[in-house]
N, C-alpha and C positions, 0 to 999 in steps of 0.2 A: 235026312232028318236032323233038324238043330239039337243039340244032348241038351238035355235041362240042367242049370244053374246048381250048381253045388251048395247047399245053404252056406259051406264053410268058408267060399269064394264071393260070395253077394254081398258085404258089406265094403271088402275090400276092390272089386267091382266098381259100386257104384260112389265110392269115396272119389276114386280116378277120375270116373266122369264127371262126376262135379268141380273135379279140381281143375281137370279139361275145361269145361264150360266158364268157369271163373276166370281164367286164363284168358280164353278168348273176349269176356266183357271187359276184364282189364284193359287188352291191346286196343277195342272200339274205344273205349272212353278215353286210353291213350293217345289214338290217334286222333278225337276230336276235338282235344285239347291243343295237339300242336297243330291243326288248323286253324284255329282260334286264336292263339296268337300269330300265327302267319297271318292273318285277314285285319289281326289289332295293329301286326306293326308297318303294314302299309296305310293305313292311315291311323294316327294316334291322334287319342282323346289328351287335353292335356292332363299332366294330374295321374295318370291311369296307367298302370301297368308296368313291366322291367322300363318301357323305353321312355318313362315319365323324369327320367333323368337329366338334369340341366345340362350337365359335360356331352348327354345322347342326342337331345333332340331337342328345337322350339317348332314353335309352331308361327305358319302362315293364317292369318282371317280371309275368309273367302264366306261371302252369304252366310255365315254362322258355323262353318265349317271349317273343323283345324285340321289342318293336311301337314302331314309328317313331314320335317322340313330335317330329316336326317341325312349325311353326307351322300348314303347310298339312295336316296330317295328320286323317283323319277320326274324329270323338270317337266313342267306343264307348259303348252303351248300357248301364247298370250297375240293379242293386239289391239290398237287404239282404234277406238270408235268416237267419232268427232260426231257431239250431241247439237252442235250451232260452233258457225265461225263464218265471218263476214267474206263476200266476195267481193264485191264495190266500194271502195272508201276513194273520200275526199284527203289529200294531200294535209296529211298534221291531223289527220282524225284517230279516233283508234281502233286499230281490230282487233276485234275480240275471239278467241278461241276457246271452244270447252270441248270435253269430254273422258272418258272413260278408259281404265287398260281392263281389257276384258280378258278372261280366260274361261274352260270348258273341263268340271271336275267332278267324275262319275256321274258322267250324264247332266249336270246340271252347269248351265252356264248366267256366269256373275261378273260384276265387278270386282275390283281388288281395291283394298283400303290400305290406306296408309304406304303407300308405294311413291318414290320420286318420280319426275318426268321435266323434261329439259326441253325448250323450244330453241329453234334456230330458225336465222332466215337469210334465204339468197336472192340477193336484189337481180332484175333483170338485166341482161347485159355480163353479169359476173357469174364467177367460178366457185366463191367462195362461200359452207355455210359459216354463216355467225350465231355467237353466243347470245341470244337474248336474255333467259333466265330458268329459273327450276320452281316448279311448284310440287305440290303433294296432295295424294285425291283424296279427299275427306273419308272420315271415320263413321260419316251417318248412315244410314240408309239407302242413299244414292250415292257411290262414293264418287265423284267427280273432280277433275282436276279446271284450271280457269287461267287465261293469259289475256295479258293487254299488251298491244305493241303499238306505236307510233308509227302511223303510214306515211311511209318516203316516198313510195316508185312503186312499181310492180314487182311482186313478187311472190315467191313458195314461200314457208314455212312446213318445217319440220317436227311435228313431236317426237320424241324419243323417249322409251323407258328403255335402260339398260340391261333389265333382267339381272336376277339374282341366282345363286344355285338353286332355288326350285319353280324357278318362273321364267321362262326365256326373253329375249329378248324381241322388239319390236318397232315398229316406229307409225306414223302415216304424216303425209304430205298433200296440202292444201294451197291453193293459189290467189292472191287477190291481187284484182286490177285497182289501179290509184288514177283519178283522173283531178288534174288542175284546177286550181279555183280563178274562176274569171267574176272577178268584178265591173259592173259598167253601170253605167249612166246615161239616161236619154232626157235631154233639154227640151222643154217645151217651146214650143215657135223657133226659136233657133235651129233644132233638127238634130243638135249635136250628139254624138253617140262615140261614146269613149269609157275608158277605162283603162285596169292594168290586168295582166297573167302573170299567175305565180306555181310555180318556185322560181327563179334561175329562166324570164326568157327574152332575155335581151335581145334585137336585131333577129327573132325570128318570125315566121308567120304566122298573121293575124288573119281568117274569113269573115268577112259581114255575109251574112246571110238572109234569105226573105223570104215568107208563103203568103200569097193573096187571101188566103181564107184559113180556118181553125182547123182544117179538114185535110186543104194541100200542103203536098210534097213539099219541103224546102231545097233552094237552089241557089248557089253562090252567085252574089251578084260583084264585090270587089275583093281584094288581096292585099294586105299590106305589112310591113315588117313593122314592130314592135322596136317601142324606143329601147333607150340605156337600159331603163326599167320595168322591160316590159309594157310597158305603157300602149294604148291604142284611140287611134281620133279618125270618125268617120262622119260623115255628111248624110242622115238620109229624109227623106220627102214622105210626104201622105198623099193618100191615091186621089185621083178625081172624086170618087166615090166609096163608099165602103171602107174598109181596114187593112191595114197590110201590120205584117208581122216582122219583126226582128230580134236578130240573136249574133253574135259571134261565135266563132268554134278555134280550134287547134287541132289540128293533125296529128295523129297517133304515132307514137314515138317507140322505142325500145321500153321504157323508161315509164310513159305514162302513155293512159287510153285518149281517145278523142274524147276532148271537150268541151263544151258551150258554156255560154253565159245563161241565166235568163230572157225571157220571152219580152218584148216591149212593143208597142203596137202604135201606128198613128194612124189618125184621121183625119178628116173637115169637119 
């Protein structure tokens, strides 16, 4: 049997246990206070809190989000995502490269603004990459970075962001092929069909080529090497009947793709 409460002991009692239970709301609201800032200073608001201090902490923009860009702060995983960039280009044309360094932060994945990024490119045939230039992805809404390069040959391109301490690094590689510009010329009644190749093809070969109809095959009909300056001079005829077609080509190279002139056609 429990003794009953001493009236003289009951105030003093129940003082305890309140001072007990006080106690223990103290240590909860204690402790959910240093959670709170454990959860503020992995990512900081700017502006806000102990770690709103300039010597402590800046911040990174990401989609509207500033992510604690503190020494101890965990670098985030990044990569380029190429939104358009030309695969085909004509010799002296330009290809253009766009896109984005994308990164993935609590759960949400964006672009990054205001970020440098550096192109390079290696011609085919070579070892070397080269320095083309640096841009920076825009501060809008879509942040995006943009290159223009002059087409020589064949080749990669390299975008590069170097990553910062709180965004790693990355890069991605893309390919365009470059094919020659053939100029030519088809003389009426005379037959003559000539032209030049360019860049650089001196003394090498030149195909005439033929399809009897819009629909066939084309098939070489002669071969001939290319003057001092690229230059080329052929002979061709119009059928009994009907049309025939013509074109010149170049042989694919290290350097550049196969490729033709325009289409030119004779009749009776």
């Amino acid at each position: 049997m429990t003794a009953p409460l001493h009236p003289a002991t009951a105030p003093s009692r129940l003082s305890a246990l309140r001072a007990h239970l006080s106690s223990r709301s103290d240590q909860q609201r204690a402790r959910s206070l240093l959670i709170g800032l454990t959860a503020a200073g992995l990512f900081a608001l700017p502006g806000t809190g102990p770690a709103a201090s300039a010597s402590a902490t800046t911040t990174d923009s990401f989609s509207g989000v500033a992510v604690a860009t503190a020494p101890a702060a965990k670098r985030h995983d990044t990569r380029i995502r190429l939104t358009s960039s030309d695969h085909t280009r004509g010799y002296g044309s330009k290809t253009m490269i766009r896109g984005q360094v994308v990164t993935t932060i609590r759960g949400r994945t964006g672009a990054l603004r205001g970020k440098p990024v550096n192109l390079y490119r290696k011609i085919s045939g070579t070892s070397r990459w080269r320095y083309l230039g640096k841009d920076v992805t825009q501060r809008d809404r879509t942040p995006t970075f943009s290159f223009s390069a002059r087409s020589l040959a064949n080749a990669k391109y390299r975008v590069l962001f170097a990553g910062n301490p709180h965004f790693r690094r990355s890069h991605a590689v893309t390919s365009v092929s470059v094919y020659r510009h053939i100029s030519a010329t088809l003389q009426d009644r005379s037959g003559r069909f000539h032209g030049r190749v360019g860049p650089a093809y001196a003394h090498k070969i030149v195909r005439l080529e033929k399809r009897n109809c819009a629909t066939c095959g084309w098939h070489r009909t002669r071969s001939a090497h290319a003057g001092r300056r690229g230059s080329f001079n052929f002979k061709v005829r119009a059928p009994s009947h009907g049309r025939s077609f013509w074109r010149v080509s170049t042989p694919a190279s290290t350097k550049f793709i196969r490729s033709y002139s325009a289409v030119f056609t004779t009749r009776r």
